[in-house]
C-alpha positions as CSV (number, residue, x, y, z in Angstrom):
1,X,-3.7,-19.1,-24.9
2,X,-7.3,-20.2,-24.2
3,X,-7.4,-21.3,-20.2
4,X,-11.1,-21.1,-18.0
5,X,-10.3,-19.3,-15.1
6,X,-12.8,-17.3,-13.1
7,X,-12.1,-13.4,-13.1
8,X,-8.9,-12.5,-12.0
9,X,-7.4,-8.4,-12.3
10,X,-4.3,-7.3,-11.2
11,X,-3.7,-3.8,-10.7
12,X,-0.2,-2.2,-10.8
13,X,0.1,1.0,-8.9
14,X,3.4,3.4,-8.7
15,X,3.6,7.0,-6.9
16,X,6.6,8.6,-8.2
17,X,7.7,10.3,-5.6
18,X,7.4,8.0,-3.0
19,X,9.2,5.0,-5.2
20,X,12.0,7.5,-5.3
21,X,12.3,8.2,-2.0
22,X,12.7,4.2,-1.9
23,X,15.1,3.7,-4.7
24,X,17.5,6.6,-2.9
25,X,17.5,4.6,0.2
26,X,18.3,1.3,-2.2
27,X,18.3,0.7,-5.9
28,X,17.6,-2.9,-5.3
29,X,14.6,-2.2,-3.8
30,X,13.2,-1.6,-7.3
31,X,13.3,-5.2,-7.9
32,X,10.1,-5.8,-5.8
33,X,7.9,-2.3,-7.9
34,X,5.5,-1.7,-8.7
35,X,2.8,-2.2,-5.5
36,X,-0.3,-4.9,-6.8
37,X,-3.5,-5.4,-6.2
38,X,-5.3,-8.6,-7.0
39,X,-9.1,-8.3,-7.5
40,X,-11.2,-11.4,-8.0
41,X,-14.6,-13.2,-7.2
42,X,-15.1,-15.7,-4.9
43,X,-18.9,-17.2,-4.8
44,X,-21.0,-13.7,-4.3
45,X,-17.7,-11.6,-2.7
46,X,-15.6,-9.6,-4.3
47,X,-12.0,-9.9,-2.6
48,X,-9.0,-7.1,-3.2
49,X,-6.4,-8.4,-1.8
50,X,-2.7,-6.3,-1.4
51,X,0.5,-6.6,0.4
52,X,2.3,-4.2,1.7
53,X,5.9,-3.9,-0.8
54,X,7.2,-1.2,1.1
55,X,7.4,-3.5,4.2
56,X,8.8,-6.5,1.9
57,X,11.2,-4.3,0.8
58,X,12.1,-3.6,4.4
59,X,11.8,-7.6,5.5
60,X,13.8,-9.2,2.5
61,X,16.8,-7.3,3.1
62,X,16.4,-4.6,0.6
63,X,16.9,-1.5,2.3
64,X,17.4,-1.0,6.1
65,X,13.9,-1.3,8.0
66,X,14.9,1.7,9.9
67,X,15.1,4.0,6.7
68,X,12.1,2.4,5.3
69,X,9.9,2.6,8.7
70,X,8.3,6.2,7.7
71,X,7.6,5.1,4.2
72,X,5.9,2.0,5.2
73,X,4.0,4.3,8.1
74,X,2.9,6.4,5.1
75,X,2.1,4.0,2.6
76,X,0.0,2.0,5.1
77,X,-1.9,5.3,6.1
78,X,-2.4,6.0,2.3
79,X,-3.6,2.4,1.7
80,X,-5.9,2.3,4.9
81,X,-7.6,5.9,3.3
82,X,-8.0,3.6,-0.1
83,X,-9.6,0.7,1.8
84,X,-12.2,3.3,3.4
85,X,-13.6,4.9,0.3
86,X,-14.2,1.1,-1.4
């Protein structure tokens, strides 16, 4: 399919270990995985763009906020370190 569209990359990103930790909380909660990043150009920027799954997760219902709380603390930490070294 030929369409003109500026650059546009999504990135799909999984750690193992802490997706279980999700999915033993609740299986539906695999419903929403992998995490994304979108990456694309607007004029001379270059925007990445991300939203937080773990906390969706949490906010649609998916798995008790309370159980999720310290993996959303952690993720956010993780993605906060990611956002420094770009």
């Amino acid at each position: 399919m030929q369409i003109d569209y500026p650059k546009y990359t999504f990135i799909q990103v999984c750690n193992a270990k802490l997706a279980k930790k999700v999915l033993d909380i609740s299986k539906d909660a695999g419903v929403v995985f992998p995490c994304r990043f979108v990456v694309y150009e607007e004029g001379d920027a270059v925007i990445i763009a991300h939203t937080s799954v773990m906390r969706a997760i949490a906010e649609l219902g998916l798995a008790p906020e309370d159980e999720m709380a310290p993996i959303i603390e952690e993720t956010g930490r993780r993605v906060r370190e990611l956002w420094e070294k770009i």
